[in-house]
Steps between C-alpha positions, in 0.01 A plus 500: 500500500631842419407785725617868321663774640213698427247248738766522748529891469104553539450203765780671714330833500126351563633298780711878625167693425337270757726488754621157470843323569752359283354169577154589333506284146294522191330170492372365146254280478268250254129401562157397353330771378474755225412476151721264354519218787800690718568795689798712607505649836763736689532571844764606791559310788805384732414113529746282294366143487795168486372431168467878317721558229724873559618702217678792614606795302627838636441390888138401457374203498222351246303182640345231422345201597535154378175443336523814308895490398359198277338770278757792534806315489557685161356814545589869547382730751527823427345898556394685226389867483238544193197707402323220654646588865774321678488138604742221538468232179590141493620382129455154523603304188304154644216706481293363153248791527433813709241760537531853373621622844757261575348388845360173360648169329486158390730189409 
């Protein structure tokens, strides 16, 4: 998995902005849901389970867990700034189809 300077750069401000530790992670995740069979989710939290898989790029750590490192094992996470606002992206090349958004998948 391959988590850009530019995800690192944004994550370490959000988790700044909200008063967070060092120790705060972005954690990726994959489940049911959404359009095409499979969703994306982000969130921030400290907890780092035995079995997550840590990518770490510019002193911040991107997480995973081990059901959902089977499906993003090849992706990118990245931050993009656009006309359509700012969000974090995964490009997943496993992916076989995705909605218009991004947020959504299938195998």
């Amino acid at each position: 998995m391959i988590f850009t300077e530019a995800a690192a750069k944004r994550a370490k401000e959000i988790i700044k902005e909200n008063g967070e530790t060092i120790d705060t992670k972005l954690r990726v995740f994959v489940e049911g849901g959404g359009c095409h069979g499979f969703s994306y989710g982000f969130g921030f939290e400290k907890n780092v389970l035995d079995d997550d898989t840590i990518t770490e790029t510019d002193g911040v750590s991107l997480v995973v867990d081990s059901m959902s490192i089977m499906y993003l094992e090849t992706a990118t996470v990245d931050f993009v700034s656009s006309m359509h606002g700012d969000r974090f992206t995964i490009d997943n090349p496993s992916a076989t189809t995705t909605c218009g958004c991004g947020s959504s998948f299938s195998l």
